[in-house]
N, C-alpha and C positions, 0 to 999 in steps of 0.2 A: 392375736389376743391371748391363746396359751402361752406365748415365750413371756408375753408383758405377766400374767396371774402367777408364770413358776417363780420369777423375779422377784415380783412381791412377796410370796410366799418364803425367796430362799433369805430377803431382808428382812422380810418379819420375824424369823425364826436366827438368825445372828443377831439383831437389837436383844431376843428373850434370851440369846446366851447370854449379852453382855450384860443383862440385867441379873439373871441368874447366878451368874457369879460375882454382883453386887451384891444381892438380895442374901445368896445363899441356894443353890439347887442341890437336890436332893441325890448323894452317890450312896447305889446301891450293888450289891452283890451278889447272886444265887438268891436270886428271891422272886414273888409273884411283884410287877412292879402296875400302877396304878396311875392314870391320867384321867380328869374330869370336867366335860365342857357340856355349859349345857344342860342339855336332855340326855347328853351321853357320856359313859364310862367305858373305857378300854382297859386291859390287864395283860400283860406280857409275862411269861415263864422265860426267864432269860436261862433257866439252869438245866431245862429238859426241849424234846421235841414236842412235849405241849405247846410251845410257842406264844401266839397269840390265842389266848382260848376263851376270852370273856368280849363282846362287844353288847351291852346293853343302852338300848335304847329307849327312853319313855318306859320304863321296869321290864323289858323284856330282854332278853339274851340272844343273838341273832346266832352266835356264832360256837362252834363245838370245836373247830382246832381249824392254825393255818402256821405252816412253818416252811422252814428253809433245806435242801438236803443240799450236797454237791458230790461230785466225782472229778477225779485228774486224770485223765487218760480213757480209751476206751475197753480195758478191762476191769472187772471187781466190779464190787457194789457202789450204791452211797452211801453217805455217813450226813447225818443233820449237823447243821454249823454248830451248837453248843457242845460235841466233842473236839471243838478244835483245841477249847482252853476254857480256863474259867473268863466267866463275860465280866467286862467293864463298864459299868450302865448306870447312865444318868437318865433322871426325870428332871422335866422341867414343868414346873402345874401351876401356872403364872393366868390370871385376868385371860388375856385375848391370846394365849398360844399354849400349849399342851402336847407335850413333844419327850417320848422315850427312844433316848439312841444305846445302842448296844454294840460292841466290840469284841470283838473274838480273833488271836492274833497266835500263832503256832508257829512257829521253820520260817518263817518269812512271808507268812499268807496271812492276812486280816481282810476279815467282813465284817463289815459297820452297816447297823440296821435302822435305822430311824423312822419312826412312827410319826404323824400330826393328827390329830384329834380335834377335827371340828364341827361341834354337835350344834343341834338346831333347836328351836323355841320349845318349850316345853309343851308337851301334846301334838306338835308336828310330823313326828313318826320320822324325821330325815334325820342324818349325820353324816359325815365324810371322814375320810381316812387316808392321809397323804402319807407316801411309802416310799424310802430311796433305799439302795440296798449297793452298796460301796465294797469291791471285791481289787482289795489291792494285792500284786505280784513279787514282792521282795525277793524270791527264791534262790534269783541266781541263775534261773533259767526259763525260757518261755513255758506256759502251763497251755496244756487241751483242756480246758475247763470246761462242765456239763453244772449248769445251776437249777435248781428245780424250789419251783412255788405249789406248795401244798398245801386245797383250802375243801374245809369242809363247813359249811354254812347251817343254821336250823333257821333257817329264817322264822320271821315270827312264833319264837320257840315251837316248830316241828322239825324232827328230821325227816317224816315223810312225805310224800305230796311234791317234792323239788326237782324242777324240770331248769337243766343247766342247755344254755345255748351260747355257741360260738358267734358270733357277728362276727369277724375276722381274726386276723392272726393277732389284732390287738385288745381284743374286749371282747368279755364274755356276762351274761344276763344270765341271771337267778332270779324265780319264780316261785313262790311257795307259802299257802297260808295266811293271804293275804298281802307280802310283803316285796319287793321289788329290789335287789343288789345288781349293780353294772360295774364289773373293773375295766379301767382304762392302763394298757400300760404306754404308756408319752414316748418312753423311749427306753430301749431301741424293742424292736419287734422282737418277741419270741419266737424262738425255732419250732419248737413244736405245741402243742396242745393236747388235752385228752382229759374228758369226763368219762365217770361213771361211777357204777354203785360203791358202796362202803363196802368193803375195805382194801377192794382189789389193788386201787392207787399205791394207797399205802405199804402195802404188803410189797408192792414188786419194789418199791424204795427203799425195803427192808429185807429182803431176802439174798442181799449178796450176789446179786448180780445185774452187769448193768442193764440202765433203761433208757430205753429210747420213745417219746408217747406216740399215738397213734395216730394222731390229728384226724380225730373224728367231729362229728357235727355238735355232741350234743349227747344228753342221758336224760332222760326222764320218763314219766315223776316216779319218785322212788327218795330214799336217800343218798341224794346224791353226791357226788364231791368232784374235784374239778385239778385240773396242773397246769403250770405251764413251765418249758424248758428252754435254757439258754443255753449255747456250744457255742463257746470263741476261743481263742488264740490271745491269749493276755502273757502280753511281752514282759521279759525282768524289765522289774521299775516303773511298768506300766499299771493301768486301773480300769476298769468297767465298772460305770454305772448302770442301773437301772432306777426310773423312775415310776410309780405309778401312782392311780387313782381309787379309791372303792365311794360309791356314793350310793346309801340306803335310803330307801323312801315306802313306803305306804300307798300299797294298788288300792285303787277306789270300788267300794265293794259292789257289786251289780248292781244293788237297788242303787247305790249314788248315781252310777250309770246311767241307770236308767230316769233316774230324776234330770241327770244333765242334758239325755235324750230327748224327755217331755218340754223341757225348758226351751231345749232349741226348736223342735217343731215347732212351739204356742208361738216362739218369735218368728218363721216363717210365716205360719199361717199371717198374723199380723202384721206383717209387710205385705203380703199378698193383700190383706184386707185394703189397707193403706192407700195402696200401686191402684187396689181397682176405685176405687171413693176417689183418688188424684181424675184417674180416666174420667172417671164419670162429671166429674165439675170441671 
């Protein structure tokens, strides 16, 4: 059922190219770029390690920064992909697809980023966000590549209260505020993982030396923020994908809870009443 949903997704999103360079899509350059579905709005900084720094949902702002770093080898720092070069970036903001890809191409190295934007009814509190991140090897020589996902979330505009959890090496749960984010990465598993408070993540992805995360369980609540790491071997001429998932929704607040609690007990009880009134006749 996932291979048949990526399929559709990777047809639906080549019909909107074909359309979009019918129609006209929008080429942009070193600028805030903007996609809209829905109940939801996404915003990409393609020209800083801002990144993705806007997800608004139903008028709320989920999200405070999520970018991309990498490293070649296992000495030195990383560097964020928009120092590779100036980015090459389309939007596409068509009806049923909503899709910013970005390209960054240096010495024979290019990352291509692609966002999907698929927001939900209005007052729903869900949206989706389909993510491929395309790292091709031109150099000339095989790369020790280290790729790094850096996300900091405000779920239901807070940045405190946010308890990040690992469920495995492939999806991680965010809690906060009422509000509920899960990433899926489809493929392939990441190497490593590591939560925690603001700004620790960031700072060791900026300090000039490398990193390895710590694959630990989990941070919270606090302000929290979240990585994950990829290490492979990408051969000249070769490429690595990754695929993933984020899907946002709206925790049901206690009292609903507790309303859906009452509801099902009344319906016990009343089967019980039922079952004995059946005995009894």
């Amino acid at each position: 059922m996932m291979k048949l949903q990526k399929y559709v997704r990777v047809l639906t999103i080549a019909l909107a190219v074909v359309a979009a360079v019918a129609f006209g899509a929008v080429q942009a350059q070193a600028a805030n770029l903007t996609v809209v579905d829905g109940n939801s709005s996404v915003t990409v900084d393609d020209s800083s390690a801002a990144g993705m720094h806007t997800w608004v949902v139903d008028g709320v702002d989920q999200m405070y920064q999520q970018w991309f770093w990498y490293r070649i080898g296992s000495t030195g720092g990383e560097q964020s992909i928009d120092e590779l070069s100036a980015p090459d970036s389309t939007v596409i903001d068509l009806a049923n697809v909503d899709v910013i890809s970005i390209v960054y191409t240096f010495g024979g190295l290019t990352i291509e980023t692609t966002y999907t934007l698929h927001g939900g009814a209005i007052g729903s509190n869900q949206s989706d966000i389909g993510e491929q991140v395309t790292i091709t090897n031109n150099t000339g020589q095989a790369l020790d590549f280290h790729f790094f996902q850096y996300s900091d979330f405000d779920l239901c505009g807070d940045s405190g209260g946010q308890t990040v959890t690992f469920l495995n090496a492939n999806t991680v749960d965010q809690t906060g505020g009422g509000c509920n984010l899960s990433e899926t990465v489809v493929t392939p598993a990441a190497s490593h993982h590591q939560a925690a408070g603001f700004a620790s993540l960031l700072n060791s992805l900026q300090d000039g030396n490398p990193t390895t995360l710590s694959d630990n369980a989990g941070f919270g609540p606090g302000d929290a923020t979240w990585a994950f790491q990829w290490d492979v071997l990408i051969a000249n001429g070769g490429s690595f994908q990754i695929s993933k998932d984020k899907n946002l929704r709206a925790v049901p607040e206690p009292a609903s809870l507790l309303l859906l609690g009452s509801g099902l007990l009344g319906g016990l009880k009343t089967l019980r009443r039922r079952n004995k009134k059946n005995a009894a006749a």
